[in-house]
N, C-alpha and C positions, 0 to 999 in steps of 0.2 A: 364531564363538561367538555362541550368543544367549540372550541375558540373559531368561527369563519371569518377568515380575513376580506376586507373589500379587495374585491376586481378592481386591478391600476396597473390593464397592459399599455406597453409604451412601445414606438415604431410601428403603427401600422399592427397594433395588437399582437407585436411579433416573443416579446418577452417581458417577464413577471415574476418578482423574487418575492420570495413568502418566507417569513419567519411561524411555523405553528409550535406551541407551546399547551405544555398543564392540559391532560384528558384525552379521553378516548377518542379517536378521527372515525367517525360514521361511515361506512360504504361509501362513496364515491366515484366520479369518473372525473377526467378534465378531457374537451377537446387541441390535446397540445401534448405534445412529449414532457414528459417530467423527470429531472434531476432532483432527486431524494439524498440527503445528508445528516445522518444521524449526531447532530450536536449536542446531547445529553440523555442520559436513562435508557430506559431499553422499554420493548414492547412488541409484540409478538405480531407482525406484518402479516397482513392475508390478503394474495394477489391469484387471481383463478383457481381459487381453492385451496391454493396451496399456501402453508404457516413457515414462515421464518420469523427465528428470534432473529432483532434485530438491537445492535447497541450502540453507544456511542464510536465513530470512526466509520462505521458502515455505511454505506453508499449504495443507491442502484439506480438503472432507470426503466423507466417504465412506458410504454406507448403510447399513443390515444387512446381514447375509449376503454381503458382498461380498469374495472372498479377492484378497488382494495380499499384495506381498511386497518386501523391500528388500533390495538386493544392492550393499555399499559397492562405492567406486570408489577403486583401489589400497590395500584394505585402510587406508583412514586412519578414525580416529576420527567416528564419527557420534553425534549425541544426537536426539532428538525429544521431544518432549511429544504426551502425548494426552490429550485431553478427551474422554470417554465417558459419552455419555450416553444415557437412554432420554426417546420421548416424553412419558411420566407425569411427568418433572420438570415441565414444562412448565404441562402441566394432566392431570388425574387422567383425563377423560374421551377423553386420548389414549392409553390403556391399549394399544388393540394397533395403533398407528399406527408403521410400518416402513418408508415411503417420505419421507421429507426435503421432497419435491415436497409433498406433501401436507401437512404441517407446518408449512410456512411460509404455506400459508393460515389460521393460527389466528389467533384475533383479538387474541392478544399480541401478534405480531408487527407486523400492520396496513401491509402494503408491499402497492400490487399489483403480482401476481405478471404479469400480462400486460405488464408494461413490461420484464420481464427476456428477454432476448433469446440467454442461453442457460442451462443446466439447471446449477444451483451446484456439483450433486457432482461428483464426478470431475475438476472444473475443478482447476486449477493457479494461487493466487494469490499474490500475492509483497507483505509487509507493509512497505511503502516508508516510513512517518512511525513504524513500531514500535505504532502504535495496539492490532492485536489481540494483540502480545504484552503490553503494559501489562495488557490486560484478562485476560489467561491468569495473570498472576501472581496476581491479584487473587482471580481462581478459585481458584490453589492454595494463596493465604493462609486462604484461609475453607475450606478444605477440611482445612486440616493442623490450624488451631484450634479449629474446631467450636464455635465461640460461639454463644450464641443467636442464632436465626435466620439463622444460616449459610448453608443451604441456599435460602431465600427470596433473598438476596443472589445465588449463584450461580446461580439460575433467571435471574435480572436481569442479570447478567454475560454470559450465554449466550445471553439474547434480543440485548442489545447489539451481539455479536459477529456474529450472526448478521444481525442489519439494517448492521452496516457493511459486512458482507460482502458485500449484496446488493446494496447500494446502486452497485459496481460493476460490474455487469452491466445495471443499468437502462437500458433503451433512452433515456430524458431526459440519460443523462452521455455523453461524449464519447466514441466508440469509433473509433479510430484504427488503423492495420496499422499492421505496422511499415516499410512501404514507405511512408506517408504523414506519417510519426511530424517528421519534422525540418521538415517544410513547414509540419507545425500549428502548430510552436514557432513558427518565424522570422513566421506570421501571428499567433500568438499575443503576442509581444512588439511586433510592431509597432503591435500596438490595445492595448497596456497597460505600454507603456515606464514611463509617468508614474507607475504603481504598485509600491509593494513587492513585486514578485515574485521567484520562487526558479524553479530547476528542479525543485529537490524537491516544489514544491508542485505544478507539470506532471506529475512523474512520477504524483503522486497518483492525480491525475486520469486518467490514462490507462492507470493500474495497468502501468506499465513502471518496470523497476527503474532508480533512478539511475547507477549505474556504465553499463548499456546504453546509453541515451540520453546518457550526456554524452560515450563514447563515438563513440556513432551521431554523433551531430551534427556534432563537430570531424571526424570522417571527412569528412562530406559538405559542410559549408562552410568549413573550414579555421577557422575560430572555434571555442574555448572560449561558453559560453554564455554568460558574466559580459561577455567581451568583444564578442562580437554584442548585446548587451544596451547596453554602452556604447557601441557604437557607432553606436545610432539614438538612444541619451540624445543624445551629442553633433551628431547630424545636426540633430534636433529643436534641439536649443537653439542651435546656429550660426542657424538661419533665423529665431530667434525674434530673435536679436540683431540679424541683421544686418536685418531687414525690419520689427521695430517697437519701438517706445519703452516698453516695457516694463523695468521695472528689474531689474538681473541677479539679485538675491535672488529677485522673483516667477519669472524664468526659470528659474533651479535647481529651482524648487519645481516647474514645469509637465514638468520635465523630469524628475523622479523622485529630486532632491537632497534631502536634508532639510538636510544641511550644507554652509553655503555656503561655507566655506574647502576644502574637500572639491572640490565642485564647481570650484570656480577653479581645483585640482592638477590635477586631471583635462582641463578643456578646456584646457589650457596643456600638459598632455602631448599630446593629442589634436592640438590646431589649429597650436600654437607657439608661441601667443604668449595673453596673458590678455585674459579678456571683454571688460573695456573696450577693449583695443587692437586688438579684432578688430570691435570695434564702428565704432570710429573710423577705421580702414580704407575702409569702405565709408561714409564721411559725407564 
């Protein structure tokens, strides 16, 4: 079954937020750029021939004229959101501008496009911290309210998205396969133990979903990340203790603790025995 929602463009027929839900989406085109957001179940996208699974978190966008179609996977419930827009939201003087490519050299946006190292549409992105669906809601509160100057809001909402979007593909950010993915970590924590870092915040960065990579990883080092993480905390602070006179609070601190009762559990789980007595060991 598929759900066709009524046409209710608003601005000069410039934007259009579409909830589809429950069943298979038939072939189709739109005349408008489209913002696709996968908000529950998964189902297997077919854009120029080509099939991507797609599932909840996933994002992409798509051109004019461009037919796909979505076909669930065991008939289980699917939702998406779409953002539909033309380029005149934008600015009035992109009246009959129908490539994306083209678009994102307007001087709203202000990215350059020669650092993006591959072409946004049709891409398959996965919203790891929830950022662009934050900004999706935000789109379809001012869409459903129609307060003054609504529309100026969601031009801004949708430049937003669109620069965080790109910002991932920029040849300056990290681009990693997935064959190299666990080597960047365990270098990546090794040059930044002493800081608050997450995995979520790597996965950010390298636009790999969390559940993959935390995956990936204990596959390939037999370590959870939290625990390969601790255990170059306590590598570093065993040789800080045992080789200089530094006081074990400043050590917690060089070593990524901010709390020192915290710290003492830990390298007493870790070593056996507590800071000071691992200290005095080796005096």
């Amino acid at each position: 079954m598929y759900f066709e929602p009524e046409r209710r463009f608003l601005q000069a027929d410039a934007i259009e937020v579409v909830s589809l839900m429950q069943g298979n989406i038939p072939p189709h085109q739109h005349a408008f750029f489209e913002l696709a957001y996968i908000m529950d179940g998964q189902a297997v996208h077919v854009l120029g021939g080509k099939s991507m699974h797609v599932k909840k978190g996933n994002y992409f966008i798509i051109n004019y004229d461009e037919e796909h179609c979505y076909n669930l996977i065991h008939q289980q419930p699917f939702q998406l959101i779409n953002i539909l827009f033309k380029a005149e939201l934008l600015d009035q003087s992109f009246k009959n501008c129908k490539d994306f490519q083209q678009l994102i050299n307007h001087y709203l946006i202000q990215i350059n496009t020669n650092l993006l190292h591959q072409k946004p549409t049709n891409m398959l992105f996965f919203d790891t911290d929830g950022s662009i669906y934050k900004i999706i809601r935000r789109i379809q509160e001012e869409y459903e309210k129609q307060d003054n100057g609504y529309v100026a809001l969601i031009r801004c909402y949708i430049i937003e998205m669109i620069i965080r979007t790109l910002r991932r593909i920029c040849k300056n950010t990290v681009s990693v396969t997935n064959y190299d993915c666990v080597r960047y970590i365990k270098d990546y924590v090794d040059k930044n133990y002493m800081n608050p870092i997450t995995l979520s915040d790597i996965c950010k960065e390298l636009n790999f979903s969390l559940p993959y990579l935390s995956q990936k990883f204990k596959q390939e080092t037999g370590y959870t990340f939290v625990n390969y993480l601790q255990q170059k905390r306590m590598e570093h602070s065993g040789r800080l203790i045992a080789n200089t006179d530094k006081k074990i609070s400043e050590i917690a601190g060089l070593a990524g603790y901010a709390d020192l009762k915290f710290f003492n559990a830990v390298f007493k789980k870790h070593w056996g025995v507590t800071p000071t007595a691992f200290r005095k060991s080796y005096r």
